[in-house]
N, C-alpha and C positions, 0 to 999 in steps of 0.2 A: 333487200329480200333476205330474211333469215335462212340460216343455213338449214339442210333435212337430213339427217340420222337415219340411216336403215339396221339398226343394228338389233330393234326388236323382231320386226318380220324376218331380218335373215335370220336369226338365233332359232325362231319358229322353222321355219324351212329347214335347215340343218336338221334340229331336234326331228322335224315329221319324215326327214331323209333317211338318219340314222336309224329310228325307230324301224323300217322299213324293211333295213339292211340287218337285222337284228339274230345272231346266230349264226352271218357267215364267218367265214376263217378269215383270220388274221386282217390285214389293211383291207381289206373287202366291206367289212362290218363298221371297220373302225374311221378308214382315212376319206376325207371329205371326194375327192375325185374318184379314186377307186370304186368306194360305195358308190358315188351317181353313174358311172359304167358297168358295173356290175347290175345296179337293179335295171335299168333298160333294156339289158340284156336279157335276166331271169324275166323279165316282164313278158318281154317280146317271146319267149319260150312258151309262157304259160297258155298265153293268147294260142299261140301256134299248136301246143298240142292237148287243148281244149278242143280247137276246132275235128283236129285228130280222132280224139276219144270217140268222138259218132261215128267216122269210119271203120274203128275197132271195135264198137260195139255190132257194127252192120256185119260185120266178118262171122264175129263168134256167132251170132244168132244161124247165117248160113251155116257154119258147121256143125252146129246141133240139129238141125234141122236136115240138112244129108245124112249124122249120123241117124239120127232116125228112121229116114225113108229106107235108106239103106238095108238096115238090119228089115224091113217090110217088101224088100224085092222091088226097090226104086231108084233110082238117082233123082238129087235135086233140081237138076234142069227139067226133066219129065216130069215130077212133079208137081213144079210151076206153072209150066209149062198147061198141065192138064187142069191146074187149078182157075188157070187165067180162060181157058175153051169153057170150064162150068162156071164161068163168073163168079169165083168165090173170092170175094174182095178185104181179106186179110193180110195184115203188112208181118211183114219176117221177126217184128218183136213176137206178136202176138203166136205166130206159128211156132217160134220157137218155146215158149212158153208152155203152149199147150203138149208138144213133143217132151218137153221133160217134167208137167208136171199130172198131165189127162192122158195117158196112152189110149184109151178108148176111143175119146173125141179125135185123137191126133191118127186114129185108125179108118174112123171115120170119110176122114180129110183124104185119107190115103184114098181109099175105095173110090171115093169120087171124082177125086184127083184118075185113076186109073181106068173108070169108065166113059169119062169125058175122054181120055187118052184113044180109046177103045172106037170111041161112037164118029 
């Protein structure tokens, strides 16, 4: 049985490793082990605070949205709250939205919010 050479596929792998690793510091970027621990790592971060990002986006939207109510004589829990008794079935993207960029409609929201609160 003739003998088998890996030295093209490894050279690919290395080369698609390195590329990868491209711009870190020193042995990081450069050295065949470092770089494959290094990227597993930044990998495993990225994954991780990707998933993240939606819960920081979930954050800020509520704090725009308090400050809002706020300056109209409300808190955010009462607000929801009131909005969830008049079945108003809008998610915290959209409400925050409309609280910075429709003050009218987001007055609106309030008022209803505040007589379902009421009723």
């Amino acid at each position: 049985m003739p003998r088998v050479r890996n030295s093209v596929a490894k050279l690919r792998k290395k080369r698609r490793l390195l590329h990868r690793v491209k711009g870190f510091r020193g042995g990081r970027g450069k050295l065949l082990r470092t770089a494959k621990e290094t990227r597993i790592r930044a990998e495993v971060f990225a994954t991780k605070h990707r998933r993240k990002k939606k819960g920081d986006m979930r954050g800020l939207w509520i704090v725009r949205i308090n400050a809002a109510c706020r300056s109209r004589g409300l808190n955010y829990s009462q607000f929801m709250l009131g909005l969830k008794r008049a079945k108003v079935e809008l998610n915290r993207k959209m409400l925050a939205d409309l609280a910075l960029r429709d003050s009218s409609g987001f007055d609106n929201l309030v008022s209803t919010s505040k007589s379902a609160l009421s009723a």
